[in-house]
C-alpha positions in Angstrom: -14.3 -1.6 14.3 -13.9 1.8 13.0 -14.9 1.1 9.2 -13.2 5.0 8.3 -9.8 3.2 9.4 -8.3 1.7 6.0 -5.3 -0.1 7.5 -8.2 -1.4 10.2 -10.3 -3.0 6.8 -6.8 -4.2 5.1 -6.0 -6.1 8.0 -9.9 -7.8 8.5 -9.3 -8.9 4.4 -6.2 -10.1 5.3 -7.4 -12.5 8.4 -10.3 -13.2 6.3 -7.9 -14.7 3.9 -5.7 -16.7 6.1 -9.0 -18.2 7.5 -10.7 -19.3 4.3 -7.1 -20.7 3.0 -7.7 -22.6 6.1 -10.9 -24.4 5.3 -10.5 -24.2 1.5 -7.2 -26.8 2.2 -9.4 -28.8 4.6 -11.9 -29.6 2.4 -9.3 -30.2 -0.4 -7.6 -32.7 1.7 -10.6 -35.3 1.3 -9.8 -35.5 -2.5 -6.3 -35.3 -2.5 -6.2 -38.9 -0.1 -7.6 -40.7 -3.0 -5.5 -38.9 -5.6 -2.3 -40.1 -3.4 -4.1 -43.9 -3.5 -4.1 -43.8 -6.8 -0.9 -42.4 -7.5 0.6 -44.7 -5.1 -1.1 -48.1 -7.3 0.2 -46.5 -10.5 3.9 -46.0 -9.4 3.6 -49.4 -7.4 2.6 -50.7 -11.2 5.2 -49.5 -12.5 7.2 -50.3 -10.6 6.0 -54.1 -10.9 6.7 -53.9 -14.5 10.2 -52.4 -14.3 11.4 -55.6 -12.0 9.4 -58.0 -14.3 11.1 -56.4 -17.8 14.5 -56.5 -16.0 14.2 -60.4 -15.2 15.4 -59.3 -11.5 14.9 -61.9 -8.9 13.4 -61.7 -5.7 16.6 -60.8 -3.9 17.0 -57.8 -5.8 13.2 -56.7 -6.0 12.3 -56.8 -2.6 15.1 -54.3 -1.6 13.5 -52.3 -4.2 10.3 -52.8 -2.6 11.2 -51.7 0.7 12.8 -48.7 -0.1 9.6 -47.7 -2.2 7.7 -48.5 0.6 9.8 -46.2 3.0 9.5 -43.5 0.2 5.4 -43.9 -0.2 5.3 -43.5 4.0 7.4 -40.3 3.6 5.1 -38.9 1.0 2.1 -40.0 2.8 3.5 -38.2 6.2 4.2 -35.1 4.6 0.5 -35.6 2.2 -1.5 -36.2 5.7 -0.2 -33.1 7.6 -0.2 -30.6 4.1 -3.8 -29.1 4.7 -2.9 -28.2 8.7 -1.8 -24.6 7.0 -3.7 -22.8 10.3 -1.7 -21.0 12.6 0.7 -23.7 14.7 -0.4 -26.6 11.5 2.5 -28.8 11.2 2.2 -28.8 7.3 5.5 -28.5 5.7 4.2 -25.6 3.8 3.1 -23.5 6.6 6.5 -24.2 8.0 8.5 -22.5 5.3 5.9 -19.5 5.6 6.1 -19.2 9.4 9.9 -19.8 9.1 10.5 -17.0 6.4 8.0 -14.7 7.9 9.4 -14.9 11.6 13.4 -14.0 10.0 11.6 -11.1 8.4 9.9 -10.1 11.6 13.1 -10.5 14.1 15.1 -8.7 11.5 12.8 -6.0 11.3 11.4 -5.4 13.9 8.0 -5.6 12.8 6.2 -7.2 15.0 2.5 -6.1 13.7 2.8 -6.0 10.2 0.1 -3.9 8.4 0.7 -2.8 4.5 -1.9 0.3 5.2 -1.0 1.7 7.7 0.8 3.6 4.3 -2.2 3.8 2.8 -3.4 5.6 5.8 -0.8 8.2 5.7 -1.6 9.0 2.1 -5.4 9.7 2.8 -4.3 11.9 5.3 -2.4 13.8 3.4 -5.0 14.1 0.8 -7.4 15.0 3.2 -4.8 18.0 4.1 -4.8 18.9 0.5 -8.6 19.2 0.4 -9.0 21.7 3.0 -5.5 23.6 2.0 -7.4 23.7 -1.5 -10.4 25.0 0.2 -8.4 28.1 2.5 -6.5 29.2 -0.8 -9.9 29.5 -2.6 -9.3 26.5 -5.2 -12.7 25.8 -5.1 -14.0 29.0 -6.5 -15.7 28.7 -9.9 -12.7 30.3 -11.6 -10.0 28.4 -10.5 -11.8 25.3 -12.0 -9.1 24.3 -14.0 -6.5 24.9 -11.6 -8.2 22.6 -8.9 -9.2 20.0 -11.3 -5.1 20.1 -11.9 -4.1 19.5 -8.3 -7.1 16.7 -7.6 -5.0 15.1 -10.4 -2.1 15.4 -8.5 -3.7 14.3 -5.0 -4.9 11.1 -7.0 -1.9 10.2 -8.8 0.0 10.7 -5.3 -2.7 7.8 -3.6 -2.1 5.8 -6.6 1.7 6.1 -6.3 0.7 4.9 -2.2 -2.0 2.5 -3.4 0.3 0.5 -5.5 2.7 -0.1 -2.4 -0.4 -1.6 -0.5 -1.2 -4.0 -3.4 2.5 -4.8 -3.6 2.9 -6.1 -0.2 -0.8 -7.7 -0.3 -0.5 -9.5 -3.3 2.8 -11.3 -1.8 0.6 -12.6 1.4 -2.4 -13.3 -1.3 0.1 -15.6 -2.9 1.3 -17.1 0.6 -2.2 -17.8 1.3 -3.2 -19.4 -2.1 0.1 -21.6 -2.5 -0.8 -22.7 1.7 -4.1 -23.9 0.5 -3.0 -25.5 -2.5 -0.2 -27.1 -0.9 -2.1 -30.7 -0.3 -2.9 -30.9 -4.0 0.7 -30.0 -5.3 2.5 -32.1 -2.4 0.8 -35.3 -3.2 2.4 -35.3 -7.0 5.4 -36.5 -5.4 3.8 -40.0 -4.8 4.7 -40.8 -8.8 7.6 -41.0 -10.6 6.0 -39.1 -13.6 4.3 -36.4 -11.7 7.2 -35.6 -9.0 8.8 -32.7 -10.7 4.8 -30.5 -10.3 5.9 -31.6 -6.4 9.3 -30.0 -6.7 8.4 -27.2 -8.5 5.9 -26.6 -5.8 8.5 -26.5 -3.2 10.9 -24.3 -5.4 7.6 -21.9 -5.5 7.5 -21.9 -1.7 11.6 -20.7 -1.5 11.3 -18.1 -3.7 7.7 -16.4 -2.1 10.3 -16.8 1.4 12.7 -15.0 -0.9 10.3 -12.1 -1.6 8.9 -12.3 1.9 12.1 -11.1 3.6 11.9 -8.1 0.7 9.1 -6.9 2.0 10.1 -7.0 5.8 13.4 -5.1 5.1 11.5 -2.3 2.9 8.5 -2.4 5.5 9.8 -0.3 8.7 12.0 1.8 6.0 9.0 2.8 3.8 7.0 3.7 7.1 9.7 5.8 8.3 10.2 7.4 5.8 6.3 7.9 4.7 6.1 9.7 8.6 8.7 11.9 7.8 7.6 13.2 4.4 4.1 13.4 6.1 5.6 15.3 8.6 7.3 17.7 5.9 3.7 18.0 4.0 1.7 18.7 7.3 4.0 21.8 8.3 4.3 23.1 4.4 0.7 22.6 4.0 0.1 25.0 7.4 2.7 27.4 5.7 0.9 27.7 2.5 -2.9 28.0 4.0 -1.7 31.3 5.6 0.4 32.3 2.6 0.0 35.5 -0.1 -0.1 35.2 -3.9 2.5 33.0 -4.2 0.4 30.1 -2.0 -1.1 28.5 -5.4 2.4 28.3 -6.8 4.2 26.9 -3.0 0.8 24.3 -2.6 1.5 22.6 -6.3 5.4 22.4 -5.5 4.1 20.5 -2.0 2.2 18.3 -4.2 4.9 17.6 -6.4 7.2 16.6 -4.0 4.3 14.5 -2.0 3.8 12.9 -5.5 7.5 12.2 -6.3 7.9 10.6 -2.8 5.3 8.4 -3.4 6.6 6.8 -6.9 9.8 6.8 -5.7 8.8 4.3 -2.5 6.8 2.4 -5.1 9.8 2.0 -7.6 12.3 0.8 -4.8 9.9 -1.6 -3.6 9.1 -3.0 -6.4 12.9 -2.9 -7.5 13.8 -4.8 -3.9 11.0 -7.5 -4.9 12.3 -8.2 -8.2 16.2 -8.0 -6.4 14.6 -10.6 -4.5 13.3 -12.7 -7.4 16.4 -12.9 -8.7 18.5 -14.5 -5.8 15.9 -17.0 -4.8 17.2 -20.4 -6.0 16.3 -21.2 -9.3 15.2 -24.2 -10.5 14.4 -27.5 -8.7 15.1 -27.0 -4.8 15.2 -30.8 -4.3 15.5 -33.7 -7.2 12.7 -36.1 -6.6 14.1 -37.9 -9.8 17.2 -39.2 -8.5 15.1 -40.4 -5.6 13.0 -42.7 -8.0 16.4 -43.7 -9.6 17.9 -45.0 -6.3 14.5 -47.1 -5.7 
């Protein structure tokens, strides 16, 4: 692995990730089968106590019965598979991701998806700046001031590109935690009283598709146009290292637009993303409570 190549690194983090949510959810799982036992007593309690205050009789309770019974198996179906969140798992969780993630994909047309392979146009161009600074004479002693100005410039334009990167990693961070985490919220719905942490759960999951699909539709348009405006800065670059006395003035309006291009990908993203917060359902996607009610 060439350890000079960021989008190379990005992508070992982001298996790295996907492969401890993996185990982290396995070992989880061990705990969360007692939680559901004891979660299943409690609501089986009270449910015992809600027959015997109501005075029903035994026709009328063990229809009850039954359909809590069908209920607790459900739960327990969906509980038993919830830490399987490796690739091809069966957990209802990693269903909604892979489900989400593959629209994204198909509508795309991103098949590989790698967040820095931005990043890695950005270097690039900084590297150009570097040695354009270095053919104009920037880095003589008296033009101190004048290169400290446009390594400002370089490093506000990576930032502008770095905050992009941490956009699109911090939604698969999320994907990862909430898949690892999913035995622990799922098995909530095996109560009455703790159901809605189980809903609320799910809701999460919609919404992170929600932002998903964001990301997938800015994805292959940010990388376009990223090539394009590095394309732009690579030929005005080579136009200003052969330039006269005007070269300082031309290489800082490069920067400048290099810089602008960068902020304005990062606003639009992260406008799309909140866009996309907005339109995911709100609220509880399923209603647990009437569930209970009908028991």
């Amino acid at each position: 692995m060439n350890i000079a190549n960021p989008s190379l690194i990005a992508q070992l983090l982001l298996d790295r990730l996907e492969t401890a949510s993996g185990g982290y959810a396995l070992s989880l799982f061990q705990y969360v089968r007692v939680i559901l036992i004891a979660l299943a007593l409690l609501d089986l309690i009270r449910l015992a106590y809600d027959v015997w205050t109501s005075n029903q009789g035994p026709d009328a309770a063990l229809p009850r019965l039954g359909r809590w019974i069908l209920y607790m198996c459900a739960v327990a179906a969906i509980v038993q598979t919830s830490h399987r969140v490796g690739a091809g798992g069966d957990s209802i969780a990693r269903y909604v991701y892979d489900l989400f993630r593959e629209w994204g994909e198909r509508a795309s047309g991103t098949g590989g998806f790698t967040p820095a392979s931005i990043f890695q146009a950005a270097i690039e161009m900084a590297q150009l700046a570097w040695s354009t600074m270095k053919d104009i004479g920037l880095w003589n002693p008296l033009a101190v001031p004048i290169a400290l100005l446009a390594g400002l410039v370089v490093l506000a334009m990576l930032a502008g590109f770095g905050y992009l990167v941490f956009l699109f990693y911090f939604l698969f961070l999320e994907w990862f935690v909430a898949l690892s985490l999913a035995p622990a919220f799922l098995v909530t719905a095996a109560h009455k009283w703790t159901a809605g942490i189980a809903e609320g759960y799910v809701s999460y999951l919609i919404s992170l598709g929600y932002r998903t699909l964001a990301i997938f539709f800015c994805y292959p348009v940010l990388l376009s146009f990223v090539d394009e405006v590095r394309g732009w800065y690579t030929e005005a670059m080579t136009l200003v290292s052969t330039g006269g006395p005007t070269a300082i003035a031309n290489f800082f309006q490069v920067l400048c637009g290099s810089l602008f291009a960068a902020w304005l990908c990062a606003i639009v993203i992260a406008a799309v993303r909140a866009y996309a917060n907005r339109v995911a359902p709100q609220g509880r996607v399923l209603n647990l409570g009437s569930v209970y009610e009908s028991i």
